[in-house]
N, CA, C and O of each residue as an XYZ file, in Angstrom:
464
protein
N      91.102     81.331    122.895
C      91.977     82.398    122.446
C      91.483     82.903    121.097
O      90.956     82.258    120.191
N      91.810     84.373    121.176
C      91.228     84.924    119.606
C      92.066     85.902    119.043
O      91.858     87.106    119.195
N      92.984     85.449    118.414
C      94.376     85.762    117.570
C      94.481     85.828    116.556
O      95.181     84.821    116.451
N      94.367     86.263    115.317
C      94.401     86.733    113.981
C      95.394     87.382    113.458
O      95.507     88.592    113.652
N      96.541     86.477    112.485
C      97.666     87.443    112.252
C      97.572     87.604    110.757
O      97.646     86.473    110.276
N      97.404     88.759    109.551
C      97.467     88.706    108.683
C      98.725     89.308    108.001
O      99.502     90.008    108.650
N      98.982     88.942    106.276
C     100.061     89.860    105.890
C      99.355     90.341    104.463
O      99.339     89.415    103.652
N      98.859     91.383    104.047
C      98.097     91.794    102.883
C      98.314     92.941    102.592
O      98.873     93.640    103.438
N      97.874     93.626    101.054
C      97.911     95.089    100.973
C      96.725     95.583    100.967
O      95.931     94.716    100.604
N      96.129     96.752    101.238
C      95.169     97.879    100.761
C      94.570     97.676     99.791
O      95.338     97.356     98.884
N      93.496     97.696     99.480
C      92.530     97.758     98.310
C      92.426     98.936     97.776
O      92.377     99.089     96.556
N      92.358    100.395     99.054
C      92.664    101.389     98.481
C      92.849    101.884     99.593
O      93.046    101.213    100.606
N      92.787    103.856     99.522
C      93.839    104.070    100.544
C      92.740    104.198    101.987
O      91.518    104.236    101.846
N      93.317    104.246    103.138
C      92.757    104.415    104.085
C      92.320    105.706    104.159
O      92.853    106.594    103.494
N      91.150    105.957    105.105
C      90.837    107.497    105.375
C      90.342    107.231    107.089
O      89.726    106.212    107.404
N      90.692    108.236    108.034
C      90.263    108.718    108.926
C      89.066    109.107    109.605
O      88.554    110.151    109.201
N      88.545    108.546    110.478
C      87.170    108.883    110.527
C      87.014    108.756    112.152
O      87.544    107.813    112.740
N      86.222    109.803    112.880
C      85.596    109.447    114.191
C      84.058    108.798    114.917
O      83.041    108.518    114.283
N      84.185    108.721    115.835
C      82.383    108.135    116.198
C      81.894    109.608    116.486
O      82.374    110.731    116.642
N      80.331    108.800    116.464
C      79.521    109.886    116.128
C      79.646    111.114    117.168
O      79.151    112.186    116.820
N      80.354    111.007    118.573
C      80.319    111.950    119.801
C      81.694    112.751    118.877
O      81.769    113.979    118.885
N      82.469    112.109    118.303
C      84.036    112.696    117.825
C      84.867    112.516    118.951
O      85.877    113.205    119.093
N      84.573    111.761    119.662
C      85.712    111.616    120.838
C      87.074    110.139    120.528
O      88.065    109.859    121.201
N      86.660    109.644    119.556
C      87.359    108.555    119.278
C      88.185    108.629    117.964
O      87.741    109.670    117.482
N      88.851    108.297    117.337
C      89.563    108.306    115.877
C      89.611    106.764    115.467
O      90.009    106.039    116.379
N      89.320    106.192    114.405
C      89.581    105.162    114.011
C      89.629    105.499    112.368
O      89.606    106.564    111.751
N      89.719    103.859    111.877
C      89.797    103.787    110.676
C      89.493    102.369    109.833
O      90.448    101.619    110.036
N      88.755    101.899    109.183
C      88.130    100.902    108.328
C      88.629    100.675    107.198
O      88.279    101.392    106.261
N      89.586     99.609    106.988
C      89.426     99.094    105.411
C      89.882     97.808    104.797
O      89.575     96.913    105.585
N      90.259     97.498    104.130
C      90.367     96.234    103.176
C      91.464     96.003    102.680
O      92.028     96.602    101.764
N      92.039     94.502    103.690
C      93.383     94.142    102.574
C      92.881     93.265    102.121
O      91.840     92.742    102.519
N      93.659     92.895    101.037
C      93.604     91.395    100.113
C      94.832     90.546    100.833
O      96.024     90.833    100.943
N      93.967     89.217    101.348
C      95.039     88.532    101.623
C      95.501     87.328    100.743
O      94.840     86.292    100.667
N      96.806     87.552    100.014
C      96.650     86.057     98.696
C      96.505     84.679     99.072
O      97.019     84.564    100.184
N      96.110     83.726     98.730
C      95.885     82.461     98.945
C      96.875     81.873     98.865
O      97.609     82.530     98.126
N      97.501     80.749     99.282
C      98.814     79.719     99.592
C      99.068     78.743     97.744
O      99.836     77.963     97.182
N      98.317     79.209     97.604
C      97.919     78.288     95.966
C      97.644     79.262     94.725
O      97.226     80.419     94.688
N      98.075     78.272     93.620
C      97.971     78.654     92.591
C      97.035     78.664     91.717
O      97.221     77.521     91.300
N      95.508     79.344     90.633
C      95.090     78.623     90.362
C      95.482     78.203     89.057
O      96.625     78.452     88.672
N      94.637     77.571     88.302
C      95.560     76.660     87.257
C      95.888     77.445     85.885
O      96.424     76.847     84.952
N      95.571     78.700     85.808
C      96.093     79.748     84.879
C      97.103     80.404     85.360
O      98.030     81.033     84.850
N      96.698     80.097     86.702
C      98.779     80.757     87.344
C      98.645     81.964     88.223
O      99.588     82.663     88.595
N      97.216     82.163     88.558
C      96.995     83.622     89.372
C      96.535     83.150     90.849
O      96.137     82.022     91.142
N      96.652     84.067     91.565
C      96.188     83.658     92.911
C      94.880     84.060     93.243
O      94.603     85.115     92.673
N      93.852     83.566     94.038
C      93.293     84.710     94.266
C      93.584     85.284     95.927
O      94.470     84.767     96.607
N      92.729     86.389     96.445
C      93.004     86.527     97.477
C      91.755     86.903     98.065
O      90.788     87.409     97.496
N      91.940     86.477     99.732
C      90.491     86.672    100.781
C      90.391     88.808    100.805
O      91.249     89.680    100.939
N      89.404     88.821    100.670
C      89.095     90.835    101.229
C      88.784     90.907    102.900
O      87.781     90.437    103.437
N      89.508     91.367    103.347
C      89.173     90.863    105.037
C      89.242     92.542    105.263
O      90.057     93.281    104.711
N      88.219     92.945    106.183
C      88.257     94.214    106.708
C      88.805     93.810    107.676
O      88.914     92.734    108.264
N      89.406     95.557    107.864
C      90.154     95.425    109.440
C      89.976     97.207    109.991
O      90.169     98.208    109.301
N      89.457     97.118    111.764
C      89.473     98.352    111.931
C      90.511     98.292    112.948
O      90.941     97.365    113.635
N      90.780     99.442    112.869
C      92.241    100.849    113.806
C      91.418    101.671    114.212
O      90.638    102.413    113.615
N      91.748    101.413    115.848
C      91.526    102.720    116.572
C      92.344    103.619    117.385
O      93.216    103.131    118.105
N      92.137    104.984    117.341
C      93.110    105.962    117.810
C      94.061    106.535    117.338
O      94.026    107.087    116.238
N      95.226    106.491    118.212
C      96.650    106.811    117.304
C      97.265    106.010    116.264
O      97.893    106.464    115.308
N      97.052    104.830    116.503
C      97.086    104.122    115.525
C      96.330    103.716    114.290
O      96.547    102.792    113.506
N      95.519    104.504    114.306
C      94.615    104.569    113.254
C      95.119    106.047    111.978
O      94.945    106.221    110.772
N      95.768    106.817    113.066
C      96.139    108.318    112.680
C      97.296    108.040    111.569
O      97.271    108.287    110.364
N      98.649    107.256    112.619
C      99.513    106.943    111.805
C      99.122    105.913    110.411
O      99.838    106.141    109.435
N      98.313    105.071    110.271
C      97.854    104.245    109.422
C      98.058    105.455    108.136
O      98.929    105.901    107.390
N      96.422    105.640    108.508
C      95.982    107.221    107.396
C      97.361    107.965    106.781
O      97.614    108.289    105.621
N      98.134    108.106    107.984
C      99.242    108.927    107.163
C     100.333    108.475    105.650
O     100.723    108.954    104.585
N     100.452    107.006    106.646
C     101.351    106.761    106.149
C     101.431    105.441    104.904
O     102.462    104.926    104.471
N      99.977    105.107    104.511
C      99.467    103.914    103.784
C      99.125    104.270    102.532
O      99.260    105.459    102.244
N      98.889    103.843    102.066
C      98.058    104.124    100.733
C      97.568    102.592     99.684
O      98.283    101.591     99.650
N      96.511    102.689     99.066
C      96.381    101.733     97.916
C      97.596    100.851     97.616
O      98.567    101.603     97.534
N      97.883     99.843     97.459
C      98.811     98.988     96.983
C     100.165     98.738     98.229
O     101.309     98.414     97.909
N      99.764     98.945     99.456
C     100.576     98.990    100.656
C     100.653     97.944    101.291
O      99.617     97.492    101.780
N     101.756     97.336    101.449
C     101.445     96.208    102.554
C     101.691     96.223    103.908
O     102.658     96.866    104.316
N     100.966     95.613    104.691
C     101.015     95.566    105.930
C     101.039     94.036    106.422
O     100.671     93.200    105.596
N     101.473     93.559    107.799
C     101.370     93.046    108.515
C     100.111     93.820    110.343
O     100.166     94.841    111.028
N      99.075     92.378    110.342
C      98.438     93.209    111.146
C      97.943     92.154    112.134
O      97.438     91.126    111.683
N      98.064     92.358    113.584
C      97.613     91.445    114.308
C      96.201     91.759    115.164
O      95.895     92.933    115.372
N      95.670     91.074    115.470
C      94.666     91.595    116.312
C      93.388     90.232    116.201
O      93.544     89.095    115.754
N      92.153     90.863    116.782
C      90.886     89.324    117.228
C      89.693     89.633    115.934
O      89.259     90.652    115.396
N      89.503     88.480    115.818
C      88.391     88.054    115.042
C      87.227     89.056    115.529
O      87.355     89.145    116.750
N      86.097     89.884    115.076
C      85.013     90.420    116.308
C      83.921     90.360    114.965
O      83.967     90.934    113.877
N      82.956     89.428    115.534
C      81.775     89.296    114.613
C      80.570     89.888    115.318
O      80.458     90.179    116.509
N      79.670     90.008    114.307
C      78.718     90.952    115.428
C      77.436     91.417    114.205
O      77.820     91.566    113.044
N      75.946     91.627    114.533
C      74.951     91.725    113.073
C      74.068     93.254    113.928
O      74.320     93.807    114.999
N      73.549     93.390    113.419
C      72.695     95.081    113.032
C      71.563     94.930    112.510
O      71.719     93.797    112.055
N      70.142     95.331    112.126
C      69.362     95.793    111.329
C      69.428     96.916    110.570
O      69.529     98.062    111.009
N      69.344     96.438    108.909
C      69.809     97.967    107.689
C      68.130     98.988    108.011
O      67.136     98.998    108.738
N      68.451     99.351    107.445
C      67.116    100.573    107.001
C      65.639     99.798    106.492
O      64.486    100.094    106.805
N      66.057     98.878    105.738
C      65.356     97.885    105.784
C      64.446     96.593    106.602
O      63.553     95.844    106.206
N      65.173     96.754    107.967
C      64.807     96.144    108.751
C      65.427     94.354    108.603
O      64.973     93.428    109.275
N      66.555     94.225    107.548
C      66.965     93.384    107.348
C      68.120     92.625    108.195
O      69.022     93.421    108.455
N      68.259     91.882    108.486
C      69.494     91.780    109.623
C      70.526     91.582    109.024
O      70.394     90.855    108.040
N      71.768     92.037    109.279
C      72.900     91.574    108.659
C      74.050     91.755    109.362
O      74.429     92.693    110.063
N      74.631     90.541    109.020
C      76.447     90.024    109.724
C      77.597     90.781    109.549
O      77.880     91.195    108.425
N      78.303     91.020    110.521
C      79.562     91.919    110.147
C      80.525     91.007    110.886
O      80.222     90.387    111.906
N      82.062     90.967    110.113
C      82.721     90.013    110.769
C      83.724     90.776    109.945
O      83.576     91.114    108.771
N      85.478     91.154    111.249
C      86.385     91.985    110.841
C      87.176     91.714    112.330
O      86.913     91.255    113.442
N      88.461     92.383    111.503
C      89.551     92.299    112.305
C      89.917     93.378    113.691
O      90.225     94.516    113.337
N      89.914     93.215    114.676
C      90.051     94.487    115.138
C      91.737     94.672    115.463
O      92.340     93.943    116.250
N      92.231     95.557    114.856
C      93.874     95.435    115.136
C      94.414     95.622    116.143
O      93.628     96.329    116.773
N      95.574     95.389    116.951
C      95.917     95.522    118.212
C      97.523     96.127    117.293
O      97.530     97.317    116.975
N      98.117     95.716    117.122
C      99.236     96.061    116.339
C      99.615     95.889    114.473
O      98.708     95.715    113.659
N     100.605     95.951    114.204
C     100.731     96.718    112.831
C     102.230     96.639    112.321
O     103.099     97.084    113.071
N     102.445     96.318    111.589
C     104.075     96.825    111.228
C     103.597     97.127    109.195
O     102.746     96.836    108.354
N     104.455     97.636    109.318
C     104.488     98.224    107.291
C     105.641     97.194    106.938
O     106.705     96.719    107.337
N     104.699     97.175    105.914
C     106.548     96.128    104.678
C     106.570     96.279    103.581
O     105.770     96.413    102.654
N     108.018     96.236    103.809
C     108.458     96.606    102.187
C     108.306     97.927    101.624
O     108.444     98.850    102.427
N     108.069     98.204    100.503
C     108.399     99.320     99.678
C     106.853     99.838     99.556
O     106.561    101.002     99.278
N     105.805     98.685     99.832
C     104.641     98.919     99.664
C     103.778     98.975     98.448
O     102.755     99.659     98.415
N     104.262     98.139     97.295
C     104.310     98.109     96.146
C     104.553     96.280     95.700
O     105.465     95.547     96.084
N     103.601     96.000     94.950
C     104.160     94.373     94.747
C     103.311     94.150     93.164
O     102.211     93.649     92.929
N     103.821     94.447     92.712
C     103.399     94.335     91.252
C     102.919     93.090     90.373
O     102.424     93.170     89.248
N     103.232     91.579     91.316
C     103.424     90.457     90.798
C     101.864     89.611     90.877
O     101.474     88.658     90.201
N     101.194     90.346     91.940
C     100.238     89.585     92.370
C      98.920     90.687     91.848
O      98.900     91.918     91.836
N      98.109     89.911     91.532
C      96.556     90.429     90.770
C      95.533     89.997     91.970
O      95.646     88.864     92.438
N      94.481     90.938     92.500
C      93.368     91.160     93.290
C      92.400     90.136     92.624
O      92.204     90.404     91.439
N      91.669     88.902     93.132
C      91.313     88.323     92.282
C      89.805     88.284     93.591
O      89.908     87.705     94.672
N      88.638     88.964     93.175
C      87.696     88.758     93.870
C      86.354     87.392     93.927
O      85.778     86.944     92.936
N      86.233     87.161     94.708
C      84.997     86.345     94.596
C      83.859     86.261     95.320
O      82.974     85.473     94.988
């Protein structure tokens, strides 16, 4: 089974985008998800997990999200690698969403983006 449930906000805001034919709508981006722990100055940090939306649900996303938004988002693990321009190989690993709910006010002032 491949089940992935997250609860995080936006890094920034979503934008809209299609494949290259334009027959599809999706959308790509980045919540922060905070960690269960504290660290010992008192901040959390949190995982950056991409996640893509496709279709209508990708539409409503765009509309209605923005930077500092939280969501709840379910959907499968999908890992998968490419060659860059470089000829270099590289790993991609992201959420693909199946569903979605919004929470809250979309605003959480308490918690700091702590990257690593």
């Amino acid at each position: 089974m491949n089940k992935i449930v997250l609860l995080g906000r936006f890094i920034k805001d979503p934008e809209l985008r299609h494949t290259e034919q334009g027959e599809k709508m999706y959308t790509k981006f980045i919540i922060a998800v905070e960690r269960n722990f504290k660290l010992a100055d008192g901040t959390r940090e949190s995982d950056l997990i991409p996640i893509i939306v496709w279709g209508k649900k990708a539409e409503v996303i765009c509309k209605y999200m923005k930077k500092g938004s939280f969501i709840t988002v379910s959907g499968r693990l999908r890992t998968g690698s490419y060659e860059d321009k470089d000829g270099m190989k590289k790993y991609i690993t992201e959420v693909v969403a199946e569903d979605f709910k919004f929470v809250g006010n979309g605003r959480h002032e308490e918690t700091e983006i702590v990257e690593n």
